[in-house]
C-alpha positions in Angstrom: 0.0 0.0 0.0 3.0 2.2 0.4 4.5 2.1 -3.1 0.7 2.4 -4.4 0.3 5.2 -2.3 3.9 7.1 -3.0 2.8 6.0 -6.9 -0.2 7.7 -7.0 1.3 11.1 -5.4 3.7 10.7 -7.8 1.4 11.0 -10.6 -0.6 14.0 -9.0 2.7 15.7 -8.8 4.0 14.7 -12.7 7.0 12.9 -11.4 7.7 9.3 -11.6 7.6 8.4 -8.2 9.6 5.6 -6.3 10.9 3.1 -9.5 15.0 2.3 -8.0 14.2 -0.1 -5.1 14.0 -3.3 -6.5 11.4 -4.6 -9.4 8.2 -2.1 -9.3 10.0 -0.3 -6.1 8.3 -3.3 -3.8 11.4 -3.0 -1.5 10.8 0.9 -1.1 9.0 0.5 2.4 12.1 -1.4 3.6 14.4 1.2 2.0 12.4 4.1 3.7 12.9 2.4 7.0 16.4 1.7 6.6 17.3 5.2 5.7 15.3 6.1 8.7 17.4 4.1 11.3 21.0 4.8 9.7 20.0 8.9 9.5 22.0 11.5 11.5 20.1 12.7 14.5 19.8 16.1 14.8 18.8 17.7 18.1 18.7 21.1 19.0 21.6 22.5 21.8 19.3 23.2 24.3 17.1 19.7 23.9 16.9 17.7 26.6 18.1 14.8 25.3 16.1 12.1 26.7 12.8 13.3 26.0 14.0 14.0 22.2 15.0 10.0 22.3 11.8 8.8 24.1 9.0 11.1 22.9 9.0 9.2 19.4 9.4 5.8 21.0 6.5 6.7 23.3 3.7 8.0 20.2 5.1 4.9 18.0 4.4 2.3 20.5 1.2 3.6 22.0 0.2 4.1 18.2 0.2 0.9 17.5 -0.8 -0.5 20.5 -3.8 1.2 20.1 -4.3 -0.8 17.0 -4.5 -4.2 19.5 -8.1 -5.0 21.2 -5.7 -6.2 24.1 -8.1 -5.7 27.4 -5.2 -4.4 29.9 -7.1 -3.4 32.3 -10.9 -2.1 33.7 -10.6 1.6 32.1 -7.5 1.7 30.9 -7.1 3.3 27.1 -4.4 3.0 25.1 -5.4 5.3 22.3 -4.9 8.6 24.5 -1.6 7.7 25.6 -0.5 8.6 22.4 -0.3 12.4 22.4 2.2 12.1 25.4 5.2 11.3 23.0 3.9 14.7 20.4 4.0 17.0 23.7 7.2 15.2 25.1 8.7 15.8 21.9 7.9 20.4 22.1 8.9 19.9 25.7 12.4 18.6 25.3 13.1 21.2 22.4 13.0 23.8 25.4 11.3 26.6 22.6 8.8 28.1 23.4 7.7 27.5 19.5 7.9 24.1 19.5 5.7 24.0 22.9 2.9 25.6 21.5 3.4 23.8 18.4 3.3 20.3 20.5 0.4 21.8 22.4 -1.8 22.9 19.1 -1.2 19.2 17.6 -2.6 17.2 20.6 -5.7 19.2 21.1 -5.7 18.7 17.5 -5.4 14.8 18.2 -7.1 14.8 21.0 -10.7 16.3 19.3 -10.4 13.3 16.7 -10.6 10.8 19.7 -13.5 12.4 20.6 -15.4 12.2 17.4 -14.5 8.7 16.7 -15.3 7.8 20.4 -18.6 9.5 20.0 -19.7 7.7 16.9 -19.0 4.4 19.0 -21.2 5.6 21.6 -23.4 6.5 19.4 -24.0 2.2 18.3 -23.8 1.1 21.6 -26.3 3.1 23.1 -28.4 2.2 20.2 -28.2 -1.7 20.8 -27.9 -1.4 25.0 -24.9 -3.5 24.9 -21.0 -3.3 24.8 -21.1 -6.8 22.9 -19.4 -6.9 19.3 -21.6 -10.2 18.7 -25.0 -8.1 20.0 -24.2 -5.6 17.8 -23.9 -7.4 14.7 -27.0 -9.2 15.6 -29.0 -6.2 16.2 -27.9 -5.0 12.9 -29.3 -7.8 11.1 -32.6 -6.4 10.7 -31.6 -3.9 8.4 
């Protein structure tokens, strides 16, 4: 879905688009995340340095975690745990820029949870029940 995807902005942009990696660039994914890892880091001098090394470990892990149905606990969500790493990562820039730029992108995050949560609560107050098999068979009638 990735070369598809870098493929087709390719084409709205009138260049060619990934073609080096391999046979139809299928090993561009691997080649992105290569040149990822191997990539000079570049922090700023008054970073703390830490935070700048664990605020992207933090959204990536809690990103796809969220993508799990893993019950960890009574009330515990994963999903929101997310937007720690995008304000850890303003934080240890110590700017006051890249603060309120951290700040602006988890409200930002944070009023998508609450949309997508409300259209859940939206189905389950409509069947009564928390049940994924309920649900589909309440939805069998229409």
């Amino acid at each position: 879905m990735t070369v598809i995807e870098r493929k087709v902005m390719g084409s709205m942009q009138r260049r060619i688009g990934p073609n080096v990696v391999f046979s139809y660039a299928l090993l561009q994914p691997f080649a992105d995340a290569l040149k990822l890892v191997i990539q000079e880091q570049i922090l700023p001098s008054q970073a703390t340095k830490s935070l700048c090394f664990l605020a992207p470990m933090v959204t990536l892990i809690f990103s796809l975690l969220g993508w799990g149905v893993i019950p960890l606990g009574p009330g515990l969500a994963l999903s929101s745990i997310g937007v720690y790493g995008i304000l850890f990562a303003g934080w240890s820039a110590n700017s006051k820029y890249a603060f309120l730029g951290s700040l602006r992108s988890t409200a930002q995050m944070i009023s998508y949870e609450l949309i997508y949560s409300s259209a859940v609560l939206a189905v389950i107050l409509l069947c009564g029940t928390f049940n994924i098999t309920e649900i589909l068979e309440a939805q069998q009638s229409v």
